[in-house]
ROGUPA-217754 format. One record per residue (C-alpha): x, y negated, z negated; residue in three letters. Coordinates in steps of 0.2 Angstrom, whole numbers, padded with zeros to 4 digits, always signed. Layout:
<nodes>
XYZAla;...
</nodes>
This chain:
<nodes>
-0191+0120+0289Unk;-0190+0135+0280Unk;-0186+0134+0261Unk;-0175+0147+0249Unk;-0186+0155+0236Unk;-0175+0162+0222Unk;-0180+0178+0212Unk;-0188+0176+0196Unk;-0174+0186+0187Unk;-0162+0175+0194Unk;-0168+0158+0191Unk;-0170+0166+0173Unk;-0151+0171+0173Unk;-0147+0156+0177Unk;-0158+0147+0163Unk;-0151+0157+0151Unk;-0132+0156+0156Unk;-0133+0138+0156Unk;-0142+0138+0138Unk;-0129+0149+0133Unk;-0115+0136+0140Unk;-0122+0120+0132Unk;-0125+0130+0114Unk;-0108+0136+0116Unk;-0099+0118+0121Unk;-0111+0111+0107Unk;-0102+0122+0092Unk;-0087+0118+0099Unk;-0088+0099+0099Unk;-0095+0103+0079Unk;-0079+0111+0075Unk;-0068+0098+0080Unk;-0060+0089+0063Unk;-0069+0072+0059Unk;-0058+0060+0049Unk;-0062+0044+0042Unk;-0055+0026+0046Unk;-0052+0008+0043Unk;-0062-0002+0057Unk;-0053-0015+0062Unk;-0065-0029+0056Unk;-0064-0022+0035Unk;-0046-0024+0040Unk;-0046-0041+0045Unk;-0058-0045+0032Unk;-0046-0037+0019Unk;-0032-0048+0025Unk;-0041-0064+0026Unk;-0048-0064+0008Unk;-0032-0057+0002Unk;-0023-0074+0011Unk;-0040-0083+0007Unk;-0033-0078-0015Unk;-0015-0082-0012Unk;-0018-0099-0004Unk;-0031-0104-0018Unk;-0017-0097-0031Unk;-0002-0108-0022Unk;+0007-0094-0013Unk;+0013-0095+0003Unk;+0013-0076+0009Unk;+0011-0064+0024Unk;+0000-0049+0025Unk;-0001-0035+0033Unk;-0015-0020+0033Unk;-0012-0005+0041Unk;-0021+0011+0046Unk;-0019+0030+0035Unk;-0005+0034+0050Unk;+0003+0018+0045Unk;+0001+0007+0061Unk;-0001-0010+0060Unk;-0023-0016+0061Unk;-0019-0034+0057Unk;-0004-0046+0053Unk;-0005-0064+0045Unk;+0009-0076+0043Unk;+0003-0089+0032Unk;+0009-0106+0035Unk;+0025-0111+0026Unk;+0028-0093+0023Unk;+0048-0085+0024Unk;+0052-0075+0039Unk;+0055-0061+0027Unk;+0038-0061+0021Unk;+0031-0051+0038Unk;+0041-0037+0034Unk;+0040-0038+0015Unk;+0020-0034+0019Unk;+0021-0025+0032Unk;+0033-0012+0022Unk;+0022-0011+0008Unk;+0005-0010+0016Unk;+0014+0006+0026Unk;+0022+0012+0009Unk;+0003+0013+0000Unk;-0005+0020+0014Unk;+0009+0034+0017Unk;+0011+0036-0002Unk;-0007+0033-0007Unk;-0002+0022-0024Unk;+0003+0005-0028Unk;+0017+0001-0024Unk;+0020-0012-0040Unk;+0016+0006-0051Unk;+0027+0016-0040Unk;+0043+0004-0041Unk;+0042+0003-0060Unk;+0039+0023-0059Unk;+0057+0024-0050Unk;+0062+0013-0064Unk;+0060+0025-0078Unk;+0066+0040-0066Unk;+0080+0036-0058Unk;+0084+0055-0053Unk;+0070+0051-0039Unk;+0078+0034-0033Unk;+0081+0043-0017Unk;+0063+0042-0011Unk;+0069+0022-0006Unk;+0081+0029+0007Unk;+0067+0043+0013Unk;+0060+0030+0027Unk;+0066+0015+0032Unk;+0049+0005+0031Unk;+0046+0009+0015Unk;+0048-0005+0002Unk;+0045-0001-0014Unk;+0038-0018-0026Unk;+0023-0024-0032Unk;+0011-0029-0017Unk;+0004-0015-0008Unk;-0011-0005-0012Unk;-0019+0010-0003Unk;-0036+0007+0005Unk;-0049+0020-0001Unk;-0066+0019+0003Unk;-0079+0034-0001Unk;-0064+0042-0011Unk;-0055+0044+0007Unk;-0037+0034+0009Unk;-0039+0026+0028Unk;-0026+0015+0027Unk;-0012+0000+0016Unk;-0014-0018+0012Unk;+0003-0027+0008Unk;+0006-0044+0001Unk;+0023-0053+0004Unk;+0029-0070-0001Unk;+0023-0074-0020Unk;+0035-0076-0032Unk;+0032-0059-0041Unk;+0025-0042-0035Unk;+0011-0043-0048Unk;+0005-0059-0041Unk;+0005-0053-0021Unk;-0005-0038-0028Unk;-0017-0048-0037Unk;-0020-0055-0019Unk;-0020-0039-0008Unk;-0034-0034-0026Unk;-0043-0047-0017Unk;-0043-0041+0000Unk;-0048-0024-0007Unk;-0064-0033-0016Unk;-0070-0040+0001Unk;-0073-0023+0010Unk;-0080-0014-0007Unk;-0063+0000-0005Unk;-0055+0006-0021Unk;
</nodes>
């Protein structure tokens, strides 16, 4: 059996091109955007310590965290809770992360300018009361944590505050 000897030059070529193809691919792959995200166990650890506070306080409440696209990570129906408190939750956890802001602040915000009280009708899962917050962590919104069910916006917020504690996020 005779074997194929390749010329120096070539196997060199060929060295070289395929260097050339890997560097090439490699700055490619750097260009590609990064962003950063909510992992799904913040998220539930989010929602249980915000369910963990309104339990503890006597509230009865749903709650909802969602990602920066506004897709649903987790969802809890408390025991005892109303049917519309899944919604109520859900629609403020997508209204903080797709607004970045309280939503308790940006309710009494439309209160005092009523000329912008068209931003309710801009989506329909948006709902604008107190109980959602955006999810920041590192300075980066990834994400909304609503509270539904307590009798007040203010007291749902100070829940989903809670949940917000638990993962260290802003």
């Amino acid at each position: 059996m005779t074997s194929i000897k390749f010329p120096q030059v070539l196997t060199k070529v060929g060295v070289a091109a395929a260097l050339a193809l890997a560097v090439n691919v490699s700055a490619q792959a750097a260009d590609l955007p990064t962003a950063p995200y909510l992992p799904l166990d913040m998220a539930t650890k989010a929602a249980n310590a915000a369910m963990t506070q309104c339990i503890a306080d006597g509230f009865k409440v749903s709650v909802a965290v969602v990602d920066r696209s506004g897709n649903t990570k987790v969802m809890i129906k408390g025991d005892g809770s109303g049917p519309h408190t899944i919604g109520s939750s859900s629609g403020k956890a997508f209204t903080s992360a797709s607004m970045g802001r309280a939503t308790l602040g940006l309710a009494k915000f439309l209160k005092d300018h009523r000329e912008l009280d068209g931003l309710r009708d801009m989506d329909r899962r948006l709902v604008i009361l107190g109980g959602g917050l955006p999810i920041k962590i590192n300075g980066a919104l990834v994400g909304g944590i609503g509270v539904g069910g307590a009798p007040g916006g203010d007291k749902d917020e100070k829940c989903a505050k809670a949940g917000l504690a638990s993962i260290g996020a802003q």
